[in-house]
C-alpha positions as CSV (number, residue, x, y, z in Angstrom):
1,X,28.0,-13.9,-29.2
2,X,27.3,-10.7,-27.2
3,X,25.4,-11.5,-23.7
4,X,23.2,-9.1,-22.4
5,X,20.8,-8.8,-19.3
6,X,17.8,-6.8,-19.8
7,X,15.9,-6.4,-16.4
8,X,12.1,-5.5,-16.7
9,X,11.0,-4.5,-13.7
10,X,6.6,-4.5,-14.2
11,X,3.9,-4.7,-12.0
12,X,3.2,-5.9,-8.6
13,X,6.6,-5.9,-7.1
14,X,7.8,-5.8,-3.5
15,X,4.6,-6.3,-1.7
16,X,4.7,-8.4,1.2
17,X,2.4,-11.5,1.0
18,X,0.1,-9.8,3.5
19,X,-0.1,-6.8,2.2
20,X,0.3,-7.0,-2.0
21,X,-2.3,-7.9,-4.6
22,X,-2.9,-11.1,-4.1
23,X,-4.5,-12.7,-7.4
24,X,-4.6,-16.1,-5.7
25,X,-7.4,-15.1,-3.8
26,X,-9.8,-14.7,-6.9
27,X,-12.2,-17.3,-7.5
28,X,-11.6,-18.9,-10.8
29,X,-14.2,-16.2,-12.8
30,X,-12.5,-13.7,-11.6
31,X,-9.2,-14.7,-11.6
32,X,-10.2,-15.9,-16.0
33,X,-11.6,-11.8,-16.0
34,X,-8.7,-10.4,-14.7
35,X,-6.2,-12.2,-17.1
36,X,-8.4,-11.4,-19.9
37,X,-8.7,-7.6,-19.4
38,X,-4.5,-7.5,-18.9
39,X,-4.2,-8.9,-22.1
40,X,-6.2,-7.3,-24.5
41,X,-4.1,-6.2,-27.0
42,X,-4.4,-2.8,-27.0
43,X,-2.9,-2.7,-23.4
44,X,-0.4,-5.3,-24.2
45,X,0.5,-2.6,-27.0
46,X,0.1,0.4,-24.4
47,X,3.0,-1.5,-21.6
48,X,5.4,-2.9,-24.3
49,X,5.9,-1.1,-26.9
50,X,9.0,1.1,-25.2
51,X,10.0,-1.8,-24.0
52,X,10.7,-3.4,-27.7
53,X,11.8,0.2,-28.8
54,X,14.6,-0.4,-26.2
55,X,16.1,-3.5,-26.9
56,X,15.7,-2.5,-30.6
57,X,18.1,0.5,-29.8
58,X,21.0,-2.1,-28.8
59,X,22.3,-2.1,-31.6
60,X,24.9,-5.0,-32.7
61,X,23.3,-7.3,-30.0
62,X,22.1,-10.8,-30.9
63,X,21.6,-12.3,-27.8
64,X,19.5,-10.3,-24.8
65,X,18.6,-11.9,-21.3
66,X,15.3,-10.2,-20.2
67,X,14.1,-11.1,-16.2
68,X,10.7,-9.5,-16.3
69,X,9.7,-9.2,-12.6
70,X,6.3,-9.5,-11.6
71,X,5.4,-10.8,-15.3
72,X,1.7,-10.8,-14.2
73,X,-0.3,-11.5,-17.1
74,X,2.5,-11.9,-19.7
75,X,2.5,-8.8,-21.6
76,X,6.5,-8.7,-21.9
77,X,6.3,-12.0,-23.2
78,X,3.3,-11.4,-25.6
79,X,5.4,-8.4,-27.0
80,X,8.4,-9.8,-27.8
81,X,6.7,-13.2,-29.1
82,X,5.1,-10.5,-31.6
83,X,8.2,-9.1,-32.6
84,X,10.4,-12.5,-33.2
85,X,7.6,-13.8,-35.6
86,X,7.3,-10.6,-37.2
87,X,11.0,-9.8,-38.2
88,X,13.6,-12.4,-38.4
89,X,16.2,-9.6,-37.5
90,X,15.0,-9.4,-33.8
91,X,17.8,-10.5,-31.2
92,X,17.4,-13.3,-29.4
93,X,15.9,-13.7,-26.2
94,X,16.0,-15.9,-23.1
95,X,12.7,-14.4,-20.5
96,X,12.9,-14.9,-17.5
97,X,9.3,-14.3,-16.1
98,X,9.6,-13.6,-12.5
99,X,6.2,-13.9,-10.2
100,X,4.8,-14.5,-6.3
101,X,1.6,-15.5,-7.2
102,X,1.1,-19.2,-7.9
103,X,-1.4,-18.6,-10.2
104,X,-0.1,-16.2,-12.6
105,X,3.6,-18.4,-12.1
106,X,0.9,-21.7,-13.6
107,X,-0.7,-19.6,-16.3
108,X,2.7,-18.0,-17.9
109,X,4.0,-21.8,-18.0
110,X,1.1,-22.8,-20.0
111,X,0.3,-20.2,-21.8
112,X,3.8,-18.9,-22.7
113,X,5.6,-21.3,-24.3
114,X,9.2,-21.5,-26.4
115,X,9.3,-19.9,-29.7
116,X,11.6,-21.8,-32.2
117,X,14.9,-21.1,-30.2
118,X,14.5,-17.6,-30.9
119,X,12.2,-17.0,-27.5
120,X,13.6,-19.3,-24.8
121,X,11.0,-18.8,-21.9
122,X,11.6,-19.6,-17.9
123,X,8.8,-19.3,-15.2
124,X,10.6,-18.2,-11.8
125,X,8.0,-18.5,-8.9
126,X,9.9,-15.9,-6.4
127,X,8.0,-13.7,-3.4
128,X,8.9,-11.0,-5.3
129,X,12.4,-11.3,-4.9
130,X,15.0,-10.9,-7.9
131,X,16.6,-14.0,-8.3
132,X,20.1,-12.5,-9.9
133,X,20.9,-9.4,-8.1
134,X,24.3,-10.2,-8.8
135,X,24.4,-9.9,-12.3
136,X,25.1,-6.2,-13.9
137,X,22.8,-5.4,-16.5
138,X,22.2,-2.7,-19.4
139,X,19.2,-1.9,-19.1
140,X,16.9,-1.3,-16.3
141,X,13.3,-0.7,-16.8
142,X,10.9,0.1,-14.2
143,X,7.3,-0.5,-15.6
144,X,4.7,0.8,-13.9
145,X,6.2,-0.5,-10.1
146,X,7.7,2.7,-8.9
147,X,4.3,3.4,-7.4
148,X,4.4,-0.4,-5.6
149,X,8.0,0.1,-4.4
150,X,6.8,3.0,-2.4
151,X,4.1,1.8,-1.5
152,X,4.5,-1.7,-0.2
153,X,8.4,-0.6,1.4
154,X,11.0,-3.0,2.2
155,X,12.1,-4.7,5.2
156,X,12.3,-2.1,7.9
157,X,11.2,0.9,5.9
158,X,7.6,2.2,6.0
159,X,4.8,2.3,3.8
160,X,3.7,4.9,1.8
161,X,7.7,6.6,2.1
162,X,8.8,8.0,-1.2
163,X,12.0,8.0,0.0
164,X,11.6,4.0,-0.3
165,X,12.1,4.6,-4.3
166,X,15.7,6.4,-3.5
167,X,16.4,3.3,-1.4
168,X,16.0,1.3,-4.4
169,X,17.4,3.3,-6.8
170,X,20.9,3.3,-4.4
171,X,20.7,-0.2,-4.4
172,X,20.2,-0.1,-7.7
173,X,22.8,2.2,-9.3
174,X,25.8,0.0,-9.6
175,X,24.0,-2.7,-11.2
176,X,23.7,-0.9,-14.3
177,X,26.8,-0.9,-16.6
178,X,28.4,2.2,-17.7
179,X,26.3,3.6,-20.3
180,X,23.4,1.9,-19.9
181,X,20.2,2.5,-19.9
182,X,17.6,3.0,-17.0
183,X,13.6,3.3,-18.3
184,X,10.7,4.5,-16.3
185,X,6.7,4.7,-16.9
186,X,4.6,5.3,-14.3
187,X,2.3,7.5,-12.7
188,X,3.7,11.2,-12.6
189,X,2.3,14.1,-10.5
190,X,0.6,17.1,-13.3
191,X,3.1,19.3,-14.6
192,X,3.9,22.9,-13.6
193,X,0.6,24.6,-15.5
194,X,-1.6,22.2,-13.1
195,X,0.2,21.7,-10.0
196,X,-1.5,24.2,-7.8
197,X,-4.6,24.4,-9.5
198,X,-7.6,23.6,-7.2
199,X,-9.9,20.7,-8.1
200,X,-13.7,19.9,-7.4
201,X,-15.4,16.5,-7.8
202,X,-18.5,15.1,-7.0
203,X,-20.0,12.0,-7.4
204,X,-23.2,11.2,-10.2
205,X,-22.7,7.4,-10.8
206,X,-24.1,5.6,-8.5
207,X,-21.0,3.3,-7.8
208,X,-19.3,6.9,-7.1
209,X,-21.8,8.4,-4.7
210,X,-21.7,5.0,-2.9
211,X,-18.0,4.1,-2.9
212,X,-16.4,7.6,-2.7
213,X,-17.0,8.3,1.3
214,X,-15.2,5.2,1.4
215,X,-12.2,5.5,-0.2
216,X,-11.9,9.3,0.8
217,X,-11.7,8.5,5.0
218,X,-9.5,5.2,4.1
219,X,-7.2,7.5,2.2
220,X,-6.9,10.3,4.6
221,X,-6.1,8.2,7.5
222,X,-3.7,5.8,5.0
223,X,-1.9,9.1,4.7
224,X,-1.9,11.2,6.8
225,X,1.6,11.2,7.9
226,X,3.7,10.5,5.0
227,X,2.0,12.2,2.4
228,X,-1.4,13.8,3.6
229,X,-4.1,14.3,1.0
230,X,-4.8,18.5,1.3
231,X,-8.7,18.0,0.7
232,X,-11.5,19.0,2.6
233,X,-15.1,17.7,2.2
234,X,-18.0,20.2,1.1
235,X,-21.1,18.0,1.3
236,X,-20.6,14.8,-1.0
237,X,-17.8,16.7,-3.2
238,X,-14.2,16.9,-2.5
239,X,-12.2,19.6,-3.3
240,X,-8.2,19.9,-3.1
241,X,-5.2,20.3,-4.9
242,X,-5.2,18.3,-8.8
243,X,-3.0,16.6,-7.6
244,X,-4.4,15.1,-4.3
245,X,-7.7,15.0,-6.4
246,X,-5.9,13.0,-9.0
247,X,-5.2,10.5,-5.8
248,X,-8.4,9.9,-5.4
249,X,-9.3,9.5,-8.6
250,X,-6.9,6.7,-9.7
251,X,-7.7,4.6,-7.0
252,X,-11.4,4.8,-7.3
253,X,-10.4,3.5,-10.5
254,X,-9.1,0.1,-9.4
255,X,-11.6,0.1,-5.9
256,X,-14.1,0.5,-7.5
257,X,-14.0,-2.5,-10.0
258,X,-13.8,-5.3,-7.7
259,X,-9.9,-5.3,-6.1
260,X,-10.8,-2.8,-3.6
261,X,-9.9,-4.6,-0.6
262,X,-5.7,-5.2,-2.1
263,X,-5.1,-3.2,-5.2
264,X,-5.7,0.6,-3.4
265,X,-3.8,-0.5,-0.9
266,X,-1.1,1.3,-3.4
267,X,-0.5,4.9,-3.7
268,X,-0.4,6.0,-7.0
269,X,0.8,9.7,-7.7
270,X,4.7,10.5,-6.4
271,X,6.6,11.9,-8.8
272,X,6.6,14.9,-11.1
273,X,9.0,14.2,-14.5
274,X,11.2,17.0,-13.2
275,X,11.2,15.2,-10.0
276,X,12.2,12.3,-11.7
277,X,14.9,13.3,-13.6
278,X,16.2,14.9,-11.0
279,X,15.9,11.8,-8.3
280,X,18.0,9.9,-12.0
281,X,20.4,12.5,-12.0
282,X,21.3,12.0,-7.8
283,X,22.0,8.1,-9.0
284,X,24.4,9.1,-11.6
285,X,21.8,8.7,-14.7
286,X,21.2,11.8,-18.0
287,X,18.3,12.3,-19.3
288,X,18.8,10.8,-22.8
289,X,15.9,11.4,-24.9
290,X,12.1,13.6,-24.0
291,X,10.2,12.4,-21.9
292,X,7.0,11.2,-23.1
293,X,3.3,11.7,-21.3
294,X,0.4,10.0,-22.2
295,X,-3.6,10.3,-20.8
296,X,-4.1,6.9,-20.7
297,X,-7.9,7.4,-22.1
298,X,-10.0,4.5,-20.4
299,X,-8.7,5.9,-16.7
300,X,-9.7,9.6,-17.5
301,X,-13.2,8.6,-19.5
302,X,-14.1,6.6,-16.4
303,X,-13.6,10.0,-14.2
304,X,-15.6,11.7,-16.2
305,X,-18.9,9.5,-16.4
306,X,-18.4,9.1,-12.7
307,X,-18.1,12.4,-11.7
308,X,-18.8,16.3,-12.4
309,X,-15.2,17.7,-12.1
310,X,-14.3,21.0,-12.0
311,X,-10.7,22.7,-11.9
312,X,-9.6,26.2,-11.2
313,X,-6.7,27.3,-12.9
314,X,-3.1,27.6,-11.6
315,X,-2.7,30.7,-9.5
316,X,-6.5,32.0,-11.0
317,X,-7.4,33.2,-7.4
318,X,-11.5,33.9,-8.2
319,X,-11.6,32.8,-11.2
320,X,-14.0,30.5,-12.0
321,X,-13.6,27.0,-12.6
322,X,-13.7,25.1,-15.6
323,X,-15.0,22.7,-15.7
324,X,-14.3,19.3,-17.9
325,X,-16.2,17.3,-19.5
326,X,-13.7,15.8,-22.5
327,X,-10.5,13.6,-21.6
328,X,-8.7,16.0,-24.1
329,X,-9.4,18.6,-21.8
330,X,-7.2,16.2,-18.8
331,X,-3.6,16.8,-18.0
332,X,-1.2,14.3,-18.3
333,X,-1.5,11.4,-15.9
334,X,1.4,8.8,-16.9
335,X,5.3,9.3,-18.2
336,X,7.9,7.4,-19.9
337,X,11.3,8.4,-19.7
338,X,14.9,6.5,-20.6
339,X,17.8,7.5,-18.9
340,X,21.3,7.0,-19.7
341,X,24.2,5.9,-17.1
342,X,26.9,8.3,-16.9
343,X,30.2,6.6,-17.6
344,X,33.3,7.4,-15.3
345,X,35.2,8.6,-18.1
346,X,32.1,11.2,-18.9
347,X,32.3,12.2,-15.1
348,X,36.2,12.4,-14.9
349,X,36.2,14.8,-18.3
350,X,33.4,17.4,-16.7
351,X,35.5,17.9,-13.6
């Protein structure tokens, strides 16, 4: 029997306990609201389905070891589940659901349980902290927590750094065996048609014209010396780069829904999928298949019942802006994309 680690590495991970998310400071309503919304099915679907596509690609393998780090809500776990009562082919699988909140730690025990020998489930309560960084494994998926790495830091390291994520990724590198796989999804900066085009947005909900004078003035000074926001303020609009704009955005999404005081404390746009690759490519990882970019449609619909936004086209200097009012008309804002470990044979044979 083949053994195989599969680290998933999800959301809320590396945040200090003074600093990170803390969901054990909801009251019980909206601690029961929270869990709810991360589990409805379609965003259970949304976060896991690469993740099943990738132990499915192992081909030959009937035993996996998956450590899902900051298991949260238990979407890993609901995936998988899904997949060993749907096909009896599935490999095995021993989770290892890893999490710093006592409360999510309580709900995964009880709501998670062994499936028939074929799911063997463990409930790890860690502060954040991978409890087997000794062990090599094949894959290495980083789901939706580049964005947290960055912007919580480590030990000695600042917040809001990106070059936190190549920290990481060095630390990283020579856990992951020769021709294995590293997987990321996340936020990604708008690609080369969009990056320099010049946004508008101002506020018509009322939770927007309220909350956005806010958010912008705790942003700016959040930021201002890693990496400053290029806006300036034209009455109760905000106009800037897309990208900065799409800053803002994203974490009026979260503020604004109740998690304002701890969730935006995260920055969410870093990386471009160029960027990406080529950050991969520094830590001795190919690009193995296309990248795929999604418009995640409840973020972008909420943008536009919120505000009137308005984008002027990359390098259109006078033109006039567009301006949108359908999420098809929105760029991409997420990316997935699986990288493949260069073996030393691979690197010895292209000298």
């Amino acid at each position: 029997m083949l053994y195989l680690p599969l680290i998933v590495l999800s959301t809320q991970l590396y945040a200090t306990s003074d600093t990170r998310f803390n969901i054990d400071s909801l009251n019980p309503t909206l601690h029961h609201l929270y869990m709810s919304n991360m589990l409805q099915p379609s965003r259970v679907k949304e976060k896991s389905n690469e993740i099943v596509s990738a132990i499915r690609s192992l081909e030959g393998l009937d035993y996996i070891r998956v450590a899902d780090i900051g298991a949260g809500s238990g979407a890993v776990y609901s995936a998988l589940k899904e997949e060993i009562e749907r096909d009896d082919t599935f490999p095995l699988i021993h989770l290892i659901s890893v999490e710093a909140a006592d409360k999510e730690a309580t709900y995964l025990r009880e709501n998670c349980p062994n499936i028939d020998g074929r799911l063997t489930h463990e409930v790890v309560l860690e502060n954040g902290i991978f409890p087997h960084p000794e062990r090599a494994c094949d894959i290495l998926i980083l789901n939706s927590v580049v964005h947290e790495i960055i912007s919580y830091g480590a030990p000695q390291r600042e917040r809001y750094d990106r070059q936190n994520f190549r920290a990481f990724m060095q630390a990283w590198e020579n856990k992951v065996s020769e021709n294995g796989f590293l997987f990321f999804r996340d936020f990604v900066k708008p690609d080369d048609s969009w990056m320099n085009s010049q946004a508008t947005i101002c506020p018509k909900s009322s939770v927007a014209q309220d909350y956005l004078p806010e958010l912008v003035s705790d942003l700016m000074n959040r930021y201002k010396e890693m990496n400053p926001l290029r806006i300036v303020e034209k009455g109760s609009c905000i106009q800037g780069p897309w990208e900065s704009i799409m800053e803002i955005l994203a974490s009026f999404q979260w503020g604004s829904e109740g998690f304002r005081q701890s969730v935006i404390d995260e920055q969410f746009i870093h990386f471009s999928v160029k960027e990406m690759t080529e950050i991969a490519s520094e830590h001795g990882f190919d690009l193995a298949a296309k990248p795929s970019s999604y418009t995640s449609t409840p973020y972008f619909q909420k943008w536009i019942d919120s505000f009137d936004i308005a984008v002027a086209p990359n390098g259109a200097n006078g033109m006039e802006a567009q301006k949108i009012t359908s999420v098809k008309q929105m760029p991409s804002l997420k990316a997935s994309m699986l990288f493949r470990k260069i073996s030393k044979n691979s690197e010895a044979d292209n000298r």
